[in-house]
C-alpha positions in Angstrom: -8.7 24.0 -10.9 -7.7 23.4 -6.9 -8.8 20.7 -5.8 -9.6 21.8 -2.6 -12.9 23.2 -4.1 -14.3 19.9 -4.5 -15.7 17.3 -2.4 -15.0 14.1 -4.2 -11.3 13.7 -5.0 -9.9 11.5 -7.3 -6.5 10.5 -6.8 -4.4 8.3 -9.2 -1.2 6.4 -8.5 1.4 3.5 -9.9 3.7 1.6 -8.0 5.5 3.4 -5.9 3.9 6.5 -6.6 1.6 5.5 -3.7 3.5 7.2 -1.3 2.5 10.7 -2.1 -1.0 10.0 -2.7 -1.4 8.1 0.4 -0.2 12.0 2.2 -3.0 13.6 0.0 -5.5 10.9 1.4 -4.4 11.5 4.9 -4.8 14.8 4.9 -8.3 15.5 3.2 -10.7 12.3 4.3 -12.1 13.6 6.8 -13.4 17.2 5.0 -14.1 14.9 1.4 -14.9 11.7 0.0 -11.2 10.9 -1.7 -11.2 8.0 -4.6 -7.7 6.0 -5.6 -6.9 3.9 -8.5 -3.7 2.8 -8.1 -1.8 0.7 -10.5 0.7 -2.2 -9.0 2.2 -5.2 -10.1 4.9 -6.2 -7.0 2.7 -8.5 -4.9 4.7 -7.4 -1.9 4.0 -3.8 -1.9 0.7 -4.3 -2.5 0.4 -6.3 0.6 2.0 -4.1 2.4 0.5 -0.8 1.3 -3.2 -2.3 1.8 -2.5 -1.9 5.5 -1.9 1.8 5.0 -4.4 2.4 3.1 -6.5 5.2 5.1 -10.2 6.1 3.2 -13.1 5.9 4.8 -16.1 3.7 3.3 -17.1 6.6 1.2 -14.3 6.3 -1.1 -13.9 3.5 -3.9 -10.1 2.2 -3.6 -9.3 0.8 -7.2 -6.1 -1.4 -7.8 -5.5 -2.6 -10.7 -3.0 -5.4 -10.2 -1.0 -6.3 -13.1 2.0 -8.3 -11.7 2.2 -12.4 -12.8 2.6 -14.0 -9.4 -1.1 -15.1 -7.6 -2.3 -13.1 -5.4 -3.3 -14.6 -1.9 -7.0 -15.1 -0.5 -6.6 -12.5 1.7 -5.6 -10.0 -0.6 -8.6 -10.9 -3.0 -11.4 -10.7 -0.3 -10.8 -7.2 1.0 -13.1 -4.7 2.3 -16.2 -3.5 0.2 -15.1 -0.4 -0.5 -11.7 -2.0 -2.1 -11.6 -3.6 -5.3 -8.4 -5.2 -6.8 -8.7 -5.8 -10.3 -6.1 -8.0 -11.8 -5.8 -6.1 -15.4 -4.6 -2.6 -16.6 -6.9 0.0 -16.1 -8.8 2.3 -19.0 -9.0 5.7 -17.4 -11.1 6.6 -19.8 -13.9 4.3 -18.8 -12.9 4.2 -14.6 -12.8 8.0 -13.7 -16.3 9.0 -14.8 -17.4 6.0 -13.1 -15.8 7.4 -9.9 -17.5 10.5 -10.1 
């Protein structure tokens, strides 16, 4: 299927893998509501990719943060549409939620 055909896009990343999706994001928010789960545990990119992080409020961002050092206040009281979830995801259970 092309993804292009549908208006709510689910994109899924880990660590770095970011990068790429971020493009795909960039690209298509303004013509669909675009979804990311994205999978971290290096406190530091995580900071820094939540600043680059371009969805509108119509998307759910989803990180799950697995990484052992705390996380600061201002990471954990983000936006509404952001939800950092310190845990590894169950795909299973998060994507038909999305949709």
């Amino acid at each position: 299927n092309n993804a292009l055909d549908y208006d709510n896009n689910i994109c899924v990343a880990s660590g770095i893998g970011i990068t790429p999706a971020l493009s795909v994001i960039r690209a298509h928010r303004e013509s669909r509501r675009i979804n990311l789960v994205w999978v971290v545990r290096d406190v530091s990119m995580l900071e820094f990719f939540k600043d680059h992080l371009y969805l509108n409020n119509d998307g759910w961002i989803l990180i799950f943060y697995t990484g052992k050092q705390p996380l600061s206040l201002a990471l954990e009281n983000s936006n509404s549409n952001i939800k950092i979830i310190k845990q590894r995801p169950d795909l299973y259970q998060v994507v038909p939620n999305i949709i």
